[in-house]
N, CA, C and O atoms as a printed pandas DataFrame, in Angstrom:
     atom_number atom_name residue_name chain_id  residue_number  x_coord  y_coord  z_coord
0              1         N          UNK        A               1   17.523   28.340   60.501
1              2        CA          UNK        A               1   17.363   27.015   59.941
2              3         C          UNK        A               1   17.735   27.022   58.469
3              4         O          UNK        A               1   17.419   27.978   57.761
4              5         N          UNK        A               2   18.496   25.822   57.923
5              6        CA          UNK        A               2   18.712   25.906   56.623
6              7         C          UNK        A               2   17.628   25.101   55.947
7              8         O          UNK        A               2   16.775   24.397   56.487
8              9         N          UNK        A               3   17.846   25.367   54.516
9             10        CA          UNK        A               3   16.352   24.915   53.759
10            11         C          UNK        A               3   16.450   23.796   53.535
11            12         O          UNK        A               3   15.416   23.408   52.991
12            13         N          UNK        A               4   17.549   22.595   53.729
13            14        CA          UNK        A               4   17.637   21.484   54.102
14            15         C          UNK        A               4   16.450   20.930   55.305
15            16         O          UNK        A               4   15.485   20.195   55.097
16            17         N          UNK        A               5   16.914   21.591   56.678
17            18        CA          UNK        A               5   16.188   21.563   57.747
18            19         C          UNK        A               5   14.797   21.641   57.678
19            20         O          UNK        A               5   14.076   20.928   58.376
20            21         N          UNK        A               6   14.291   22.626   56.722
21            22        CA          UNK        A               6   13.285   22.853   56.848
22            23         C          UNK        A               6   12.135   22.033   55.634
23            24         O          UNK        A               6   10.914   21.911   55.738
24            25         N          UNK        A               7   12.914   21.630   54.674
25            26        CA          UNK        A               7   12.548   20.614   53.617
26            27         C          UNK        A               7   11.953   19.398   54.674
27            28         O          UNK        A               7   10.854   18.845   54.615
28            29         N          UNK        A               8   12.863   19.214   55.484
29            30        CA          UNK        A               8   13.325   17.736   56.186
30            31         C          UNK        A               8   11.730   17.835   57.662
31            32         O          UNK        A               8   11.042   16.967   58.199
32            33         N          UNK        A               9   11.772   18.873   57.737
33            34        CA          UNK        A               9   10.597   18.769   58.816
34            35         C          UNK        A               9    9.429   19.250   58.113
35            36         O          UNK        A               9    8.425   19.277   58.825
36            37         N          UNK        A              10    9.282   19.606   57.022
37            38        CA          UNK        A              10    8.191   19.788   56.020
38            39         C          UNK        A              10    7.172   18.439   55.878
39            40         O          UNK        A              10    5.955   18.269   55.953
40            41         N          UNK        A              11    8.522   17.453   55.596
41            42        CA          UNK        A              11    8.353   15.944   54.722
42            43         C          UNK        A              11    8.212   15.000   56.107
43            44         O          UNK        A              11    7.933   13.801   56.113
44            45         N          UNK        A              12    8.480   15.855   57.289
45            46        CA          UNK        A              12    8.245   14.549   58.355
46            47         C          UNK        A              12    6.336   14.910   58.739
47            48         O          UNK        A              12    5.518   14.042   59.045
48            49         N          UNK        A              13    6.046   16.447   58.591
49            50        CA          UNK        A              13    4.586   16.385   58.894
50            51         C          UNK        A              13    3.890   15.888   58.055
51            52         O          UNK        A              13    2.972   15.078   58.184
52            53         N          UNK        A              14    4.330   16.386   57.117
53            54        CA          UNK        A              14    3.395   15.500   55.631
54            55         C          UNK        A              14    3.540   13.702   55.686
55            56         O          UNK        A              14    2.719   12.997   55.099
56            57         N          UNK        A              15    4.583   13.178   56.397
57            58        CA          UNK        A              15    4.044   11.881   56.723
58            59         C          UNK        A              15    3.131   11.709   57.697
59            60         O          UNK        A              15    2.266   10.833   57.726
60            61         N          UNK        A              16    3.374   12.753   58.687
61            62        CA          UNK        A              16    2.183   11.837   59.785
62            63         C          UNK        A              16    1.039   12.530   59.811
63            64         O          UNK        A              16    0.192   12.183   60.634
64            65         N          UNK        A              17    0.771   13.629   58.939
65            66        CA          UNK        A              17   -0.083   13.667   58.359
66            67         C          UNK        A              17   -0.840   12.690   57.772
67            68         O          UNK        A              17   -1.960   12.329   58.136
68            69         N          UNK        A              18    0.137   12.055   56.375
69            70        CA          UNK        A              18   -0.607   11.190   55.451
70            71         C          UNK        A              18   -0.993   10.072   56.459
71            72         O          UNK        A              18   -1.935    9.414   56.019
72            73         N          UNK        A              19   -0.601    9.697   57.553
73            74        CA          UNK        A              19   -1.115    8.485   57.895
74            75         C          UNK        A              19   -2.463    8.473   58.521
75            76         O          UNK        A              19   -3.225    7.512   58.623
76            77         N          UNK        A              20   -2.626    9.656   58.910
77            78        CA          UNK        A              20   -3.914    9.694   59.280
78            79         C          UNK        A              20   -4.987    9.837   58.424
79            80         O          UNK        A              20   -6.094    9.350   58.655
80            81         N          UNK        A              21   -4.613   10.701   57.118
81            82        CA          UNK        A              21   -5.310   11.025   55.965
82            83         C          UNK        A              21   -5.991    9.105   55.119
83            84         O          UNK        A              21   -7.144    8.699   54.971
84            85         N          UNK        A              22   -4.725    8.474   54.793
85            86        CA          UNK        A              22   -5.088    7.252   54.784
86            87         C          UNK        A              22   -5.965    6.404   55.507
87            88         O          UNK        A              22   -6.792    5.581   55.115
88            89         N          UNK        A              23   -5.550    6.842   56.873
89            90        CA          UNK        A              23   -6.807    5.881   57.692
90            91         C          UNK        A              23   -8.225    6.945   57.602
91            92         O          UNK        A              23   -9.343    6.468   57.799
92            93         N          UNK        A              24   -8.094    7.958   57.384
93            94        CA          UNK        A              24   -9.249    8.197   57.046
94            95         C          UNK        A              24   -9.970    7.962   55.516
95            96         O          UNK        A              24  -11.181    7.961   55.293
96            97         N          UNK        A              25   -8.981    7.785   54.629
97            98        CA          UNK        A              25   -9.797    7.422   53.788
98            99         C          UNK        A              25  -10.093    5.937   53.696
99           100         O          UNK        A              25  -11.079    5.657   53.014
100          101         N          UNK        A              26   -9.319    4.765   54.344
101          102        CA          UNK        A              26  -10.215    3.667   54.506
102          103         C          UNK        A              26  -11.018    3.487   54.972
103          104         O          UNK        A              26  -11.800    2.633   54.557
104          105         N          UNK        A              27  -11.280    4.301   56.244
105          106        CA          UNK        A              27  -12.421    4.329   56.803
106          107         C          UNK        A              27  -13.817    4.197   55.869
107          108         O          UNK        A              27  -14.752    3.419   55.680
108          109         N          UNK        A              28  -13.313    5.476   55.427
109          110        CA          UNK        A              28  -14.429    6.128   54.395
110          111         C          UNK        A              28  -14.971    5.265   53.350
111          112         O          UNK        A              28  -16.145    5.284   52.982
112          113         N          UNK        A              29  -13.783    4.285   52.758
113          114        CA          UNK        A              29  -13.721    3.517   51.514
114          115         C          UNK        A              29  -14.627    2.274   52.497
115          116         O          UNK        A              29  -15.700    2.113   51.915
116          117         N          UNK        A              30  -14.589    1.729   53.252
117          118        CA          UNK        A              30  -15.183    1.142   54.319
118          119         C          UNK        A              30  -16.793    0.846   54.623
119          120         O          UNK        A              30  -17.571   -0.104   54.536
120          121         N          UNK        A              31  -16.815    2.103   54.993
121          122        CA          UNK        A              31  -18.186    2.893   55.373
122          123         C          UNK        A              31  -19.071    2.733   53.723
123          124         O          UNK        A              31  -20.243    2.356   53.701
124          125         N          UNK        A              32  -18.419    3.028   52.622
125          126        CA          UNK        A              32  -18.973    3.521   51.775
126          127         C          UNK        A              32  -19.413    2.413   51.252
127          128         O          UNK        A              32  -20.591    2.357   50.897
128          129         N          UNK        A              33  -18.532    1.278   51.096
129          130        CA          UNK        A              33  -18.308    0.030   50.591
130          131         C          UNK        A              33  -19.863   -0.612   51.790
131          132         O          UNK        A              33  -20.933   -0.879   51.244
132          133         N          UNK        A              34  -19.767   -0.704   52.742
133          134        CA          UNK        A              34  -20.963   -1.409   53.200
134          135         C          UNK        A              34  -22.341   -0.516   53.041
135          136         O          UNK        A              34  -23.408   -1.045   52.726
136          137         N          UNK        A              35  -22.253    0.373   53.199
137          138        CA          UNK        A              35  -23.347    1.279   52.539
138          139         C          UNK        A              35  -23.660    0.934   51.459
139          140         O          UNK        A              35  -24.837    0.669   51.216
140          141         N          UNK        A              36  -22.650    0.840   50.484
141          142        CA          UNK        A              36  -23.785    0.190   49.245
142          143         C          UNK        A              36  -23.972   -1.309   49.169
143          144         O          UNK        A              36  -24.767   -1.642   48.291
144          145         N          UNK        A              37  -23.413   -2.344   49.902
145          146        CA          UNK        A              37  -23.851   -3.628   50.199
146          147         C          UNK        A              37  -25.224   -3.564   50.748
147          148         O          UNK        A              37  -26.176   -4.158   50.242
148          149         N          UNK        A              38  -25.294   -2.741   51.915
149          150        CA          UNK        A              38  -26.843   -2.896   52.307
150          151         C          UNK        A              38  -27.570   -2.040   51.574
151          152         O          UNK        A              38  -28.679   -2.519   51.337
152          153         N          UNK        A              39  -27.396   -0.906   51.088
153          154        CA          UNK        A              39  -28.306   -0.920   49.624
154          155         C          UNK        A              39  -28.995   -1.828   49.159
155          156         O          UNK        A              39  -30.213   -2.005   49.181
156          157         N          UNK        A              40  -27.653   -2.776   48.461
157          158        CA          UNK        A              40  -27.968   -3.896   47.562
158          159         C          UNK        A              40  -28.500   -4.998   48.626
159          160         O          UNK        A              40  -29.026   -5.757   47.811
160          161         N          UNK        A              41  -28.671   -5.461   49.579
161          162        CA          UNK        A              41  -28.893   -5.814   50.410
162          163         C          UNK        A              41  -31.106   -5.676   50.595
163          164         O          UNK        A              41  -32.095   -6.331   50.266
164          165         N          UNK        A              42  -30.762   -4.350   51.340
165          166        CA          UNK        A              42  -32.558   -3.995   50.844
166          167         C          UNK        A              42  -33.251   -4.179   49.907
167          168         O          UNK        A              42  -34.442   -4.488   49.958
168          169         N          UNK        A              43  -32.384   -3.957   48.613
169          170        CA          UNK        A              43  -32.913   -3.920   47.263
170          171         C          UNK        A              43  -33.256   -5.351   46.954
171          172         O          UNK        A              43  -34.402   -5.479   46.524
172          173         N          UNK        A              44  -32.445   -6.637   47.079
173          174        CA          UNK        A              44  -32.501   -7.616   47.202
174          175         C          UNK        A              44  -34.246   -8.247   47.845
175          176         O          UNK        A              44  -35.136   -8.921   47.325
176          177         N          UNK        A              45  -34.059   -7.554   49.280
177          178        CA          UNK        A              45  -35.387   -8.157   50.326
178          179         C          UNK        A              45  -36.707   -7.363   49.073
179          180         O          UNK        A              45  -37.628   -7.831   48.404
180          181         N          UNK        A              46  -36.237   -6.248   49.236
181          182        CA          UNK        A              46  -37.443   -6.052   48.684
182          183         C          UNK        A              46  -37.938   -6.605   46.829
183          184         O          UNK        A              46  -39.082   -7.005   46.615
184          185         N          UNK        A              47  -37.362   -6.560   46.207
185          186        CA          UNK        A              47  -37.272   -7.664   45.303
186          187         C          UNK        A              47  -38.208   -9.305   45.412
187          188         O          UNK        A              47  -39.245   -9.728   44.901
188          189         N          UNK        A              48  -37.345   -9.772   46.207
189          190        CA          UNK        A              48  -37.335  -11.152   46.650
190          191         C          UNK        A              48  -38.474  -11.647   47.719
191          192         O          UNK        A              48  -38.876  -12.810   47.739
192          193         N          UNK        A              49  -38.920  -10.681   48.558
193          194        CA          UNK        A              49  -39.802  -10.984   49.389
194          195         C          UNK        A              49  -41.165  -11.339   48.846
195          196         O          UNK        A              49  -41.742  -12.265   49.416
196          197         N          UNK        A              50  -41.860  -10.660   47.681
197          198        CA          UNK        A              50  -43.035  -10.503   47.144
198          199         C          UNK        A              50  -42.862  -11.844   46.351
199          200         O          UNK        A              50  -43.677  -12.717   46.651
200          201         N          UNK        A              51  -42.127  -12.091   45.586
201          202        CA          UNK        A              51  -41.742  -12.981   44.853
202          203         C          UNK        A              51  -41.967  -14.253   45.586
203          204         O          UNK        A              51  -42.840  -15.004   45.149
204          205         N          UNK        A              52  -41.125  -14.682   46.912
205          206        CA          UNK        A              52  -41.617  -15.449   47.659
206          207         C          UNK        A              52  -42.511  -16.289   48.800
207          208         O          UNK        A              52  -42.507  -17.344   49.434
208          209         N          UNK        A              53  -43.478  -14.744   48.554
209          210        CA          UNK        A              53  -44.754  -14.691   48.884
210          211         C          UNK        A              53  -45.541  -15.518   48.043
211          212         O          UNK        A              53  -46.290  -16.471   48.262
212          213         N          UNK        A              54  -45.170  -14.889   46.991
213          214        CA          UNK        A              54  -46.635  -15.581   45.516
214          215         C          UNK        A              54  -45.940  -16.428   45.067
215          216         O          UNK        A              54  -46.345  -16.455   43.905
216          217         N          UNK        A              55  -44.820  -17.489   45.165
217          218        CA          UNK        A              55  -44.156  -18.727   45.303
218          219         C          UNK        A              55  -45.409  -19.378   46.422
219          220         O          UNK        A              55  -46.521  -19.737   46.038
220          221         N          UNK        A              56  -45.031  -19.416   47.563
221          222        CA          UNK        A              56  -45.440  -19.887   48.695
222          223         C          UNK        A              56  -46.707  -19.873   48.909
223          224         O          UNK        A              56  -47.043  -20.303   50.012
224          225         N          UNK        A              57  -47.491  -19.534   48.244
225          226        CA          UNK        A              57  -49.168  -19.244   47.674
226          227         C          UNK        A              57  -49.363  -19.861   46.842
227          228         O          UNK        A              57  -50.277  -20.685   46.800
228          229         N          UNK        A              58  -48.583  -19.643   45.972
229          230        CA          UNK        A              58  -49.021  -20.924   44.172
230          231         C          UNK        A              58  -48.709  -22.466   44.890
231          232         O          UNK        A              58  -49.416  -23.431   44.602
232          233         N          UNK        A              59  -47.593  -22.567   45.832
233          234        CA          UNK        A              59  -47.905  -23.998   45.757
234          235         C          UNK        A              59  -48.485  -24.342   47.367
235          236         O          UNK        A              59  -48.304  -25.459   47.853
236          237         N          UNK        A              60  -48.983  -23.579   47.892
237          238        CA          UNK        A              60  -49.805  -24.030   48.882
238          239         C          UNK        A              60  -51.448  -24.186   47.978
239          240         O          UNK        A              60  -52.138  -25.202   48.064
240          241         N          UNK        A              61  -51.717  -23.338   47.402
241          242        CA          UNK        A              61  -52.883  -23.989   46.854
242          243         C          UNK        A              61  -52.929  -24.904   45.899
243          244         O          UNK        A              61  -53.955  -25.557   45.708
244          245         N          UNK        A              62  -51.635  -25.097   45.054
245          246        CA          UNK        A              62  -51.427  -26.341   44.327
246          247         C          UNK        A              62  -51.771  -27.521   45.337
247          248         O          UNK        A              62  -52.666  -28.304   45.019
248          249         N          UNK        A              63  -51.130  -27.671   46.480
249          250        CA          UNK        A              63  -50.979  -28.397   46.995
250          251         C          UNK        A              63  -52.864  -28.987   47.406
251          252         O          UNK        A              63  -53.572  -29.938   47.072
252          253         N          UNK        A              64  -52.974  -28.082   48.059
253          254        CA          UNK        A              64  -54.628  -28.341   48.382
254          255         C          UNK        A              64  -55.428  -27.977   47.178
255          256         O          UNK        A              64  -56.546  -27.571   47.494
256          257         N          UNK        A              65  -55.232  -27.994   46.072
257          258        CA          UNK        A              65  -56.230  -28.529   44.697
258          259         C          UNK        A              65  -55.658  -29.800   44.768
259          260         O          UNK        A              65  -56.485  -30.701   44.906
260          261         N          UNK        A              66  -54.702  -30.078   44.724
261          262        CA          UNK        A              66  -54.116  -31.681   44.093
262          263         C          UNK        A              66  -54.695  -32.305   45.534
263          264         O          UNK        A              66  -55.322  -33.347   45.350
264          265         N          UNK        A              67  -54.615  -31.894   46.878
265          266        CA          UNK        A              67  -54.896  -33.312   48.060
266          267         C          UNK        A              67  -56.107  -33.749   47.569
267          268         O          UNK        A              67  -56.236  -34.967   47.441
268          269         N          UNK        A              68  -57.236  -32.861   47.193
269          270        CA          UNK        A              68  -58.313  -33.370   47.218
270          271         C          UNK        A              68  -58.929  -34.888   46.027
271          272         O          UNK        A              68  -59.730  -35.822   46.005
272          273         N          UNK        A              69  -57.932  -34.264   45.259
273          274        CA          UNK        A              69  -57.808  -35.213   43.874
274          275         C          UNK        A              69  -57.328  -36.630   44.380
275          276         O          UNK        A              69  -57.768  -37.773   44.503
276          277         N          UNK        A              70  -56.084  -35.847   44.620
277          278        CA          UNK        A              70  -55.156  -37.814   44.837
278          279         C          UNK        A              70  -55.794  -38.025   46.054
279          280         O          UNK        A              70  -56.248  -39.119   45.717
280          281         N          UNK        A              71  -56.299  -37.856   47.442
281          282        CA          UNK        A              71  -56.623  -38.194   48.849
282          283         C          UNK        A              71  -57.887  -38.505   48.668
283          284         O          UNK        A              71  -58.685  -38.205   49.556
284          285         N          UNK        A              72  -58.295  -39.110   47.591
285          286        CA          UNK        A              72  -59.821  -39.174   47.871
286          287         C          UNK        A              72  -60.160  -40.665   48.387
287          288         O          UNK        A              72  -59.746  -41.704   47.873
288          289         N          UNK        A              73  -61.148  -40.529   49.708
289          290        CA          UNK        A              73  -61.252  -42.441   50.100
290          291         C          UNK        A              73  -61.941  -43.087   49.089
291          292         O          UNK        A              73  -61.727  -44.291   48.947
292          293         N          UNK        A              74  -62.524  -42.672   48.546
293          294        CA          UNK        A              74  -62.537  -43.794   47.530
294          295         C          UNK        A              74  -61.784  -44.757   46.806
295          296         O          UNK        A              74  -62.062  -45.914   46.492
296          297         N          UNK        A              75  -60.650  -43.972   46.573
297          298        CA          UNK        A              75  -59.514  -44.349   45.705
298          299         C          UNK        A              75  -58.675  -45.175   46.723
299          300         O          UNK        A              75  -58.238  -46.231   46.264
300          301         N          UNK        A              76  -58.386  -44.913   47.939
301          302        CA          UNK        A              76  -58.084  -45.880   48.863
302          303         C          UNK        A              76  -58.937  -47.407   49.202
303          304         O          UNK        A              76  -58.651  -48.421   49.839
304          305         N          UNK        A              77  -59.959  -47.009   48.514
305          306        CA          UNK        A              77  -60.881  -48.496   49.211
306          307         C          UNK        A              77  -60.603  -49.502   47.628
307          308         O          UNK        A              77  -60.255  -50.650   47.352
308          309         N          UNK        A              78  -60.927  -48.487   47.028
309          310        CA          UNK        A              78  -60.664  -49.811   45.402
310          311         C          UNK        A              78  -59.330  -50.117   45.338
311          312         O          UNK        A              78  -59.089  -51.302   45.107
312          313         N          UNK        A              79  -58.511  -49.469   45.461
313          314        CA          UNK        A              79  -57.253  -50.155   45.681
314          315         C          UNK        A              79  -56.854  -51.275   46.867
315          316         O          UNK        A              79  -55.898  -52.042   46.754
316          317         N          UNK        A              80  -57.778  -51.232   48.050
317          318        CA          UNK        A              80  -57.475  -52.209   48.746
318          319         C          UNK        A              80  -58.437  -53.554   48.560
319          320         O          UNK        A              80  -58.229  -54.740   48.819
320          321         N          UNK        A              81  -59.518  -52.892   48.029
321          322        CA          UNK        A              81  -60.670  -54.602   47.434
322          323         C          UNK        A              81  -60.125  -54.900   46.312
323          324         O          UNK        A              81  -60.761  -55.772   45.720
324          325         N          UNK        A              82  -58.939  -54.431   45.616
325          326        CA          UNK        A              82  -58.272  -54.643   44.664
326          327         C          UNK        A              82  -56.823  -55.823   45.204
327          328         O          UNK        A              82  -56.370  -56.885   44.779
328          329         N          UNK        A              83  -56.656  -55.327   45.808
329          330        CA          UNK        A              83  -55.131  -55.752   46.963
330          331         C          UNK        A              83  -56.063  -57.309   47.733
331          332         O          UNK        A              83  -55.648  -58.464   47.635
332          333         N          UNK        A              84  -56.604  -57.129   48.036
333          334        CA          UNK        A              84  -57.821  -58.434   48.933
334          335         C          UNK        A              84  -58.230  -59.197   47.790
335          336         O          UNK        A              84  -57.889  -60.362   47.996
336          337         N          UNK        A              85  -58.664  -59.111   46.953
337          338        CA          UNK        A              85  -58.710  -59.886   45.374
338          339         C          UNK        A              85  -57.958  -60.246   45.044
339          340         O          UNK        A              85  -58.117  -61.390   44.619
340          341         N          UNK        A              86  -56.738  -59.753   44.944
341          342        CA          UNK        A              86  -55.593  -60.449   44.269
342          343         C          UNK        A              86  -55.033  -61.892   44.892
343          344         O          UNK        A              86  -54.768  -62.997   44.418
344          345         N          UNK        A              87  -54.991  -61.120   46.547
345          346        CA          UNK        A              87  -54.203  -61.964   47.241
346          347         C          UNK        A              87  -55.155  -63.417   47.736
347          348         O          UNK        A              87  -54.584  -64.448   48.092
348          349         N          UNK        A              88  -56.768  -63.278   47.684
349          350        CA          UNK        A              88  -57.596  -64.417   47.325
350          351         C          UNK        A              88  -57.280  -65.594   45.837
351          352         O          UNK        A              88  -57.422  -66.816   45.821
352          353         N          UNK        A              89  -56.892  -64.812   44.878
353          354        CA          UNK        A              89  -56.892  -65.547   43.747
354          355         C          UNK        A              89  -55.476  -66.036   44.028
355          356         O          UNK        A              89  -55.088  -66.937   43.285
356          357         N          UNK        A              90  -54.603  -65.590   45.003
357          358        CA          UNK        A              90  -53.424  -66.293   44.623
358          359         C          UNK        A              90  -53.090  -67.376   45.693
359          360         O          UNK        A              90  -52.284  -68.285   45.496
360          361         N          UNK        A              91  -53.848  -67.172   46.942
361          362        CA          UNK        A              91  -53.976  -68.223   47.698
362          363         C          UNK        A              91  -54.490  -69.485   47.376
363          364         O          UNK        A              91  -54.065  -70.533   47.862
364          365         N          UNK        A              92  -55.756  -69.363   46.242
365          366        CA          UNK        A              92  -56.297  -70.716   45.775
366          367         C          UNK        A              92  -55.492  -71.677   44.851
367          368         O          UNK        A              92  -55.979  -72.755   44.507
């Protein structure tokens, strides 16, 4: 074989070589790349979860300190012997 020949089938393994070498490194670049998404991913939940725990607590009891305030029947009845008064004085 001349060293032409042998240059020439050198450079044909080293391509199909590289093509596999490439798909293995996208793979890899791939793999690696979502690996650290769900990293960041977990890191995120765990972060965020506690947080929207004691969100979802502050205003559930906001909520039930304030019903008792604004929902009180009282405040419904003077506003309506208020509403029944009016509409007496404006009928006459």
């Amino acid at each position: 074989m001349a060293f032409s020949q042998k240059k020439a089938v050198i450079i044909e393994q080293i391509k199909s070589n590289l093509k596999f070498v490439l798909v293995g490194v996208a793979v890899l670049a791939f793999l690696t790349f979502g690996f650290i998404v769900a990293i960041g991913v977990i890191t995120l939940l765990i972060i965020a979860i506690p947080i929207l725990r004691f969100w979802n607590t502050y205003k559930m009891n906001k909520a039930r300190n304030n019903s008792g305030k604004s929902r009180d029947i009282d405040d419904f009845i003077d506003v309506d012997y208020e509403i029944i008064e009016h509409t007496k004085k404006r009928k006459k």
